[in-house]
C-alpha positions in Angstrom: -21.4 -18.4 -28.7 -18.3 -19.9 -29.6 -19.2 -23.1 -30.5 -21.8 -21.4 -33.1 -19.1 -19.2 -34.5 -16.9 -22.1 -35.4 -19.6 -23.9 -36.9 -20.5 -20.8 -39.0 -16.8 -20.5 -40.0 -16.6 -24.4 -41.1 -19.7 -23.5 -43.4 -23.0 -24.4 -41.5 -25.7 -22.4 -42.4 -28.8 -23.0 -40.6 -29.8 -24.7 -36.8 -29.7 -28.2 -37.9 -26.0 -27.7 -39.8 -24.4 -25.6 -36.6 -26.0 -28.9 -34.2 -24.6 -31.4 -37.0 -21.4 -29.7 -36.7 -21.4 -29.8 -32.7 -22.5 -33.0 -32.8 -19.5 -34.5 -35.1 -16.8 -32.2 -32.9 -18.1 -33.4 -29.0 -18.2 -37.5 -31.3 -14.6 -36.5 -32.5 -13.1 -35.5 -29.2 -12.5 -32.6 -31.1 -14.9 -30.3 -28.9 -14.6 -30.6 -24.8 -17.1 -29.9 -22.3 -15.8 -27.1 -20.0 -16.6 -29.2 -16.9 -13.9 -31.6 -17.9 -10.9 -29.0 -17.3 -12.6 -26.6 -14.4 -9.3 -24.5 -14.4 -8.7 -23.7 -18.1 -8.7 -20.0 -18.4 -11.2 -19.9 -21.2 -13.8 -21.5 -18.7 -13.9 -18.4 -16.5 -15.8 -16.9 -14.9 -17.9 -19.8 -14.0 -21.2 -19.5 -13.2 -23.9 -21.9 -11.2 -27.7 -21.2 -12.4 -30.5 -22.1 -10.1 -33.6 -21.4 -11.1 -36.4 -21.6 -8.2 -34.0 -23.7 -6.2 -31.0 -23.9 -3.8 -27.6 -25.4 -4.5 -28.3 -28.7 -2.0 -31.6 -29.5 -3.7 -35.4 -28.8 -3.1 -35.9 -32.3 -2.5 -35.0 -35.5 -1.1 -34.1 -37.0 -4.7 -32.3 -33.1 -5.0 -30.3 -34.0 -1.8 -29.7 -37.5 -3.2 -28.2 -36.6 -6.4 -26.3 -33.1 -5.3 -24.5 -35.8 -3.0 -24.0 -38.5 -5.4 -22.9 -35.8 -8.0 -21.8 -32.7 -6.9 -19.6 -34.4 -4.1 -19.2 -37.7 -4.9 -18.1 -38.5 -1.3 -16.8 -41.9 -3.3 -13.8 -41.9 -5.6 -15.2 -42.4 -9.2 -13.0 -42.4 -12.8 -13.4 -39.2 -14.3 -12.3 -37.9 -17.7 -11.8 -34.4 -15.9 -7.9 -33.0 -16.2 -7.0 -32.3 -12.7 -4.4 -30.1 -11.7 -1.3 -31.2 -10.1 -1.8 -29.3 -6.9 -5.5 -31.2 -6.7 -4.2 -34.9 -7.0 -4.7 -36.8 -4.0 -6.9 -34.5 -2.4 
């Protein structure tokens, strides 16, 4: 709701201006997805949707990618901010 309040305020006027304007922030860094910075107070409360489903998956391929993703039992480079008290852990 944000995101399309901002894009109001910097003059869109219709669907394709407000995802023009989104668009050119997310390419200009300007705009960040909350899941890059978990522990920013304006990404509270968090909430995890599942529709018809459960949080491990439904499926083998669900299994396969909730551990490849939501684990990642393998270090990987991340553009998330982490907090100090989470480094090394």
């Amino acid at each position: 709701m944000q995101v399309v309040a901002d894009a109001r305020k910097a003059g869109a006027k219709d669907n394709a201006a407000i995802i023009a304007s989104t668009v050119d922030r997310l390419k200009k860094k300007d705009l960040r997805f909350s899941v890059e910075d978990p522990d920013a107070s304006e990404n509270w409360p968090r909430i995890w949707f599942i529709w018809r489903g459960n949080g491990s998956g439904t499926s083998a391929k669900g299994h396969e990618f909730f551990l490849k993703h939501c684990l990642e039992p393998t270090p990987t480079p991340s553009p998330m901010k982490w907090p100090r008290h989470a480094e090394g852990c």
